[in-house]
N, C-alpha and C positions, 0 to 999 in steps of 0.2 A: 504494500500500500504506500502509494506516493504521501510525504511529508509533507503539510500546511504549513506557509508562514501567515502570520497575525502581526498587526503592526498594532501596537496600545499607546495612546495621547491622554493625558492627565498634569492640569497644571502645575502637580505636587509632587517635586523630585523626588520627597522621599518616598510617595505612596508606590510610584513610579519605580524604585529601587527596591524595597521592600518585593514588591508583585515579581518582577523580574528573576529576584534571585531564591524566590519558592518555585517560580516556573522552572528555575534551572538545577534546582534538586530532586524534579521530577523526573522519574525513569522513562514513564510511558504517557508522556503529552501526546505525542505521533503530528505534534504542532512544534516551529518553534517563534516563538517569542520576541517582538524588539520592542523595546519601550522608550518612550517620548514625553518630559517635561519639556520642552520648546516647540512652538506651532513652525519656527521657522527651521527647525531640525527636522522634523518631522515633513514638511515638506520639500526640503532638498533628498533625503530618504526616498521621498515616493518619486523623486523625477530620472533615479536612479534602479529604484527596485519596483517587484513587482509584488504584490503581497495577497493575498487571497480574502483575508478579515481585517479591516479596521475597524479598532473598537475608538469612537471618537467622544473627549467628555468635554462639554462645551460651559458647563455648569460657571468656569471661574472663567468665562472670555465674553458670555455675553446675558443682559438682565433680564431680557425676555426668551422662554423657549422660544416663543410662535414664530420667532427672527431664525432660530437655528438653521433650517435649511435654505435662507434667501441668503445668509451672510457668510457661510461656508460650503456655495453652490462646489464652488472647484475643488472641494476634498469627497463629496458625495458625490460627485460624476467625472472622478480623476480615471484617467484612461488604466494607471497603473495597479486599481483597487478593483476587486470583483465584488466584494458583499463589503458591506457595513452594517453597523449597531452602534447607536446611542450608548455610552459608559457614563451611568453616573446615578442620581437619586432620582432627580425627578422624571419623574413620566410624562413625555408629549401624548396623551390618546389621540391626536390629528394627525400624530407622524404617521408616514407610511413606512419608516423602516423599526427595526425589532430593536428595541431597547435594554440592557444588561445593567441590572441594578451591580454597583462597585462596593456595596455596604451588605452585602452577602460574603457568607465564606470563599476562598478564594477555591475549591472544591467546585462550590456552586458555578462562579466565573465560569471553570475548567468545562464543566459539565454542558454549559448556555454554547461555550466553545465551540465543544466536539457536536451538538446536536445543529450548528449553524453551518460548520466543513462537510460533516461525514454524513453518509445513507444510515439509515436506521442498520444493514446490510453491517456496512463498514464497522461501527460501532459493537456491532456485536461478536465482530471478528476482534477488534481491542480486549473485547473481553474475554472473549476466548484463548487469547494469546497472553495474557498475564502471568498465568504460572508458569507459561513456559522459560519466560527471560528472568535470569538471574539478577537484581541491581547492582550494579559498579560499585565497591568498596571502595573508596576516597580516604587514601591518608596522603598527612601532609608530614615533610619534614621542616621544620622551621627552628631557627636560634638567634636570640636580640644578642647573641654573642659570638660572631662569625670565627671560623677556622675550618680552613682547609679539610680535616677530618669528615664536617660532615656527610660529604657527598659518600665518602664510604658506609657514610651511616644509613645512606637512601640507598644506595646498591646493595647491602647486605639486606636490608628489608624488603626491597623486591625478590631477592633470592629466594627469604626465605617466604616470600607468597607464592614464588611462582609455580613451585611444584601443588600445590592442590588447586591456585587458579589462573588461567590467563590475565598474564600481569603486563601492565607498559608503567614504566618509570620515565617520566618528566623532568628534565632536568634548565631549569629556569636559571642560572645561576652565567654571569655574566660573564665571568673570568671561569669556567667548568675547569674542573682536572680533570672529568671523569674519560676525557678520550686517552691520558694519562691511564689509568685506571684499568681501562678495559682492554687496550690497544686497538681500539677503536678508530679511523680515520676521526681527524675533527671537524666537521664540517656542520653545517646549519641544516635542520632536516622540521624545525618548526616554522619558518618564514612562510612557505607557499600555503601551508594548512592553515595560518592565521590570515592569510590573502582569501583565502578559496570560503572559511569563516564570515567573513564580513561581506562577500562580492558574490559566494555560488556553493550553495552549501551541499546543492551536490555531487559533488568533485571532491569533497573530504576522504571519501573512500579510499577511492581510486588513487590521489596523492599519499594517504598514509599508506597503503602498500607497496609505495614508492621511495617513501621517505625513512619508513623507520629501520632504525639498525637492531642485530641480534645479536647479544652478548649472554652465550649459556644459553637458558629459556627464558629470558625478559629482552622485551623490545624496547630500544630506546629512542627520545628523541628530547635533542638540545639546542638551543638558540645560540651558544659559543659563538659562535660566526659572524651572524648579525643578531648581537644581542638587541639593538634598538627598534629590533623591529615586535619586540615583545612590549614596546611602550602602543603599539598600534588600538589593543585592546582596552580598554576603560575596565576597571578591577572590580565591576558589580559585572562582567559580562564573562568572568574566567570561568566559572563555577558550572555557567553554558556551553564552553568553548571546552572542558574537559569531559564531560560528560559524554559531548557530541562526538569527539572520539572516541570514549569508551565504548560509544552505540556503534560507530559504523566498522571500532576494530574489534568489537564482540571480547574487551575484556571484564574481568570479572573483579578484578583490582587494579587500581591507577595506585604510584607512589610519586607523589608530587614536591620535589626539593623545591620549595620558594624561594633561595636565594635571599638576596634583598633586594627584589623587586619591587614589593608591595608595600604604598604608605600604610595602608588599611588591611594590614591579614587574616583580621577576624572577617572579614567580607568572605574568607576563602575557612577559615574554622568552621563556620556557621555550616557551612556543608559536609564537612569532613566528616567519615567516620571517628577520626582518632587524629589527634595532634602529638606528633613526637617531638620534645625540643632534647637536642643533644647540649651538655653544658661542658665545658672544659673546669675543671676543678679550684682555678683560677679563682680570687678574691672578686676581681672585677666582674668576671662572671657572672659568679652567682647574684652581685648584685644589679647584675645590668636584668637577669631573670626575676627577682622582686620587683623591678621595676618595671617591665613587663607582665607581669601579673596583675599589679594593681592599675597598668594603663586598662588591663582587656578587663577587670571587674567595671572601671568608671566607664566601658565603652555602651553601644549600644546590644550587643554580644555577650554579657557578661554569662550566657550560662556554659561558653566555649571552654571554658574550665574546668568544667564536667571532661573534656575530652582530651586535655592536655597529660601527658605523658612524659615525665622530664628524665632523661637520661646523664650519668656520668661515667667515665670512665672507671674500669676497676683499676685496683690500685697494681695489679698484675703488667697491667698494657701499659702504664701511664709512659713507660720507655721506648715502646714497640714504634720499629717505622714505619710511618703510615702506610707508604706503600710497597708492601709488602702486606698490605690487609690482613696488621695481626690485630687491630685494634680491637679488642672486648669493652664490650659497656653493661652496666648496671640498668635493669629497665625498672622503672618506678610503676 
């Protein structure tokens, strides 16, 4: 079954980011998603894409509904839009197109969704197919106290997933060793799938089985190359952008090294299964890790904490060279 896209407008960046990034922890949307706090983003989007559903909320642009379809004639008979839906509270009864209340569970949303895309036919085949697909385990490896070590610490942990499940390891990290590490050529093998992400999503495939490398039984892929091109994405849209590969290269766990790419990493917690922070035994360290703790309690995230996992080295390795991947760690 071919994939919908949906395009979502809402004057409220965060409601807008919030919806986005539960759409992007969902396994089996069989939709995906772009959201839109700017009418004037949202319409350069449409002169470029093509989208099947716009859900449009007009609620904070204009005082009267009755005005809504003479003042935003060109978003409701834009060439590049097939259906629409009103998103928002109140109800036009004069409108003629189908309205989506946004003060429902975001379930309900999902539901109004798939019954506006798919045949009753289609639908029932979704459902049919749910037990069949496994959802992608998401962990992350992350540390407010960088060193070199930890990329071993991502490469060990996909190891040890990959034997019970199809595992890809991500490796985000700007200055990587990991071709170091693997004897791996070093080259960029995440650029064209974050092109192909934003421009034609489906060509993800096809490019990841082009792009990724095999090291043992985990596949990898790293930005080392053109690291900047990892700035291309907005960090409410990664959680979509991993997933999306998980689905089109059928793994069963993703290991995501985040480098220090991300202002905002709880945007990328919040979905994770598990948070691993590897810590060097260091004074600074550990205090640079308190201090990260109580950033992510005052954040908007504070229950990521439930997920975090903080590793040290044992006192056995503390001499081991790294590469030579003898390093052992303590898992918390």
């Amino acid at each position: 079954m071919q994939r919908k896209t949906v395009a979502v407008y809402d004057g409220s960046e965060g409601y807008i980011k919030q919806l986005m990034e539960y759409f992007g922890r969902k396994k089996d949307l069989w939709f995906d998603a772009k959201g839109f706090s700017k009418i004037e983003a949202l319409a350069d989007y449409l002169t470029h894409h093509k989208v099947d559903l716009l859900l449009f909320s007009m609620e904070d642009l204009v005082d009267d509904e009755n005005d809504h379809e003479s003042k935003y004639e060109k978003f409701l008979t834009h060439e590049n839009v097939k259906e629409y839906a009103y998103f928002g509270e109140r109800r036009n009864s004069k409108s003629r197109i189908r309205h989506i209340s946004k003060y429902q569970s975001v379930e309900g949303i999902i539901t109004e969704i798939k019954e506006l895309l798919f045949s009753e036919e289609e639908q029932q085949d979704m459902e049919d197919s749910k037990g069949t697909e496994k959802p992608s385990e998401l962990v992350c490896v992350y540390t407010p106290a960088p060193d070199p070590s930890i990329e071993l610490v991502s490469l060990q942990l996909a190891e040890i997933l990959a034997p019970e499940m199809r595992t890809l390891l991500i490796d985000l990290d700007r200055y990587s060793i990991l071709a170091y590490l693997t004897g791996l050529k070093e080259e960029d093998t995440l650029s064209d799938l974050i092109f192909y992400f934003k421009t034609n999503k489906q060509k993800i495939k096809s490019c990841l089985e082009q792009k990724r490398k095999r090291y043992h039984n985990i596949d990898i892929l790293s930005a080392s190359a053109n690291a900047e091109d990892i700035d291309e994405i907005p960090e409410e849209e990664w959680t979509e952008f991993i997933m999306e590969l998980a689905r089109c290269g059928g793994y069963e766990s993703v290991v995501l090294y985040m480098g220090e790419v991300f202002r905002k990493p709880e945007l990328l917690f919040s979905a994770a299964d598990v948070v691993y922070v590897p810590l060097p035994k260091e004074d600074d360290a550990i205090y640079k890790a308190s201090k990260f703790m109580k950033y992510l309690l005052d954040s908007e995230y504070p229950d990521v904490l439930d997920k975090i996992r903080l590793m040290t080295p044992t006192e056995e390795s503390m001499e081991a060279e790294l590469f030579e991947g003898e390093m052992e760690w303590n898992w918390h």
